[in-house]
N, C-alpha and C positions, 0 to 999 in steps of 0.2 A: 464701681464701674465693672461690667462684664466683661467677661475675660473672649474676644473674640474670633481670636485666633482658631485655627484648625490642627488639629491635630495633625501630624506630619509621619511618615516611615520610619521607626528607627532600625528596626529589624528584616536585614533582605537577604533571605538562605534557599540555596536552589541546592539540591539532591536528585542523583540520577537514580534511579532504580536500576540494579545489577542485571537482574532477570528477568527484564523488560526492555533493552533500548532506544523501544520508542514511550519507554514514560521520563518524564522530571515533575518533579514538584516546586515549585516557585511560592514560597513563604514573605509577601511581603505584611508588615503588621508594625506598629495598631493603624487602624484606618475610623474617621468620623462613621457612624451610624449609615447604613445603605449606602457605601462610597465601595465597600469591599465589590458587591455586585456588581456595581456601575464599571468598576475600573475592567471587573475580572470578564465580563461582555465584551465590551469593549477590543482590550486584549486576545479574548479568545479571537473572535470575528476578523481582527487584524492578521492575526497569522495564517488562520487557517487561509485567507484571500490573497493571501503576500507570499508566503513560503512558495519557492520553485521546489517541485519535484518530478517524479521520473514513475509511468504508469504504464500497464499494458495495455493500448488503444486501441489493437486488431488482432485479430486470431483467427487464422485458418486452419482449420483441421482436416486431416486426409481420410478423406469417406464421408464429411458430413456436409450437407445441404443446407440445412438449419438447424436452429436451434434445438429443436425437439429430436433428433434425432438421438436414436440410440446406437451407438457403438459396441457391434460386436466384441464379447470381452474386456468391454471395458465395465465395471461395475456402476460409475455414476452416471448421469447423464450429460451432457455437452453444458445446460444450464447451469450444474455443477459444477461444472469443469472450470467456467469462466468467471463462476461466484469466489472458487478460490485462487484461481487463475490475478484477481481484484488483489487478494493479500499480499499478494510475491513484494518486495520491495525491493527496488531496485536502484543502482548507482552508477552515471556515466559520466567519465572523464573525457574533457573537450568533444562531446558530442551534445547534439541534440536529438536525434531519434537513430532506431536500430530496429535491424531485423532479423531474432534470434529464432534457434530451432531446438526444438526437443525430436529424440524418438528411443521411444523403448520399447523394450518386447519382453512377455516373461511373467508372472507372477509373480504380486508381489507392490508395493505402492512407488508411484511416477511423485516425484518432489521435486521443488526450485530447485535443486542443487544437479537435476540432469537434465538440465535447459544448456544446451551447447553457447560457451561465453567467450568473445573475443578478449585479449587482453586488458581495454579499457573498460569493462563493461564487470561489475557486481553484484549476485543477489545477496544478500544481506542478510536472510532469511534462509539458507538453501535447506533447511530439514521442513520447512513448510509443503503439506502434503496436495497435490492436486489431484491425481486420482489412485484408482487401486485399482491393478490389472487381474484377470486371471490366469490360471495357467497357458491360455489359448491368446492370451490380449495380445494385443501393439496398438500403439499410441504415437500419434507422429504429427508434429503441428508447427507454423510458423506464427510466431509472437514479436508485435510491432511495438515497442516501448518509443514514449514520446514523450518531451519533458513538458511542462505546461503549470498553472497557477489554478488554485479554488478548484470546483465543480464544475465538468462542463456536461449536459447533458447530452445524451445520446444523438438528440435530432439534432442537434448545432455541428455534427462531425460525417451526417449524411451529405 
C-alpha cells in the first residue's frame, strides 16, 4: 500500500539580518513538491495586505508649485525628493497621523534624522539621505505621515 501521507515541517528557523532591519529570513522545510511556492505567495500577499504601517502621504514644500519644479540650491529635484522622501520609515506611538517639519540651510546632505520629531514620533532610518543642499541651499517642507495597510494608489487619496 502507498504511503499517502504528506510530508509535514519539521524545521522552522527565522533569523534577523543585523544590518538590515527590515529583513528576516523564515526557513520552514521539507515541504511536498511546489507546496514551498504555494505556501511562500500566499504568505507573502498576506502580509504585505495585513501589516499596519506608518508612510509619508503629503508633502509640502516652500517655493514649490509642482512637482517639476526645481529648487534653487537644492541639488535634486522635488520628484527626487519624494522618491526618497517614500524610504523614511517611520514609527508612531498612540497616533494615527502627524504633521512633521524639516528645515535646513547650508551645505551639505538633508536626512530623516533632521525632520523635526515630536516625542512619540520615530524615524528609524534617520541617516537615510533626502537631498543634498548646496552651499547657497535651504530646504524647508511639511511632511504628513499616515498609518494605513497594503498599497494605496495616488488617485484613491485625491
Amino acid at each position: 500500500m502507498a504511503n499517502l501521507s504528506l510530508l509535514k515541517p519539521t524545521t522552522v528557523e527565522s533569523v534577523v539580518d543585523e544590518s538590515n532591519p527590515n529583513l528576516a529570513v523564515v526557513t520552514l522545510e521539507p515541504f511536498e513538491r511546489g507546496y514551498g511556492h504555494t505556501l511562500g505567495n500566499a504568505l507573502r500577499r498576506i502580509l504585505l495586505s495585513s501589516m499596519v504601517g506608518y508612510a509619508a502621504t503629503e508633502v509640502q514644500i516652500e517655493g514649490v508649485e509642482h512637482e517639476f519644479t526645481q529648487i534653487p540650491g537644492v541639488i535634486e529635484d522635488v520628484v527626487d525628493i519624494i522618491l526618497n522622501l517614500k524610504g523614511v520609515i517611520f514609527k508612531l506611538e498612540g497616533r494615527d497621523e502627524v504633521t512633521l517639519s524639516l528645515a535646513k540651510e547650508g551645505e551639505g546632505p538633508v536626512t530623516a534624522g533632521d525632520i523635526e520629531l515630536p516625542h512619540d514620533v520615530v524615524v528609524l532610518n534617520p541617516d537615510h539621505v533626502l537631498a543634498h543642499l548646496a552651499p547657497d541651499g535651504r530646504l524647508a517642507m511639511k511632511i504628513k505621515v499616515e498609518s494605513g495597510r497594503g498599497y494605496q494608489p495616488g488617485d484613491v487619496r485625491v
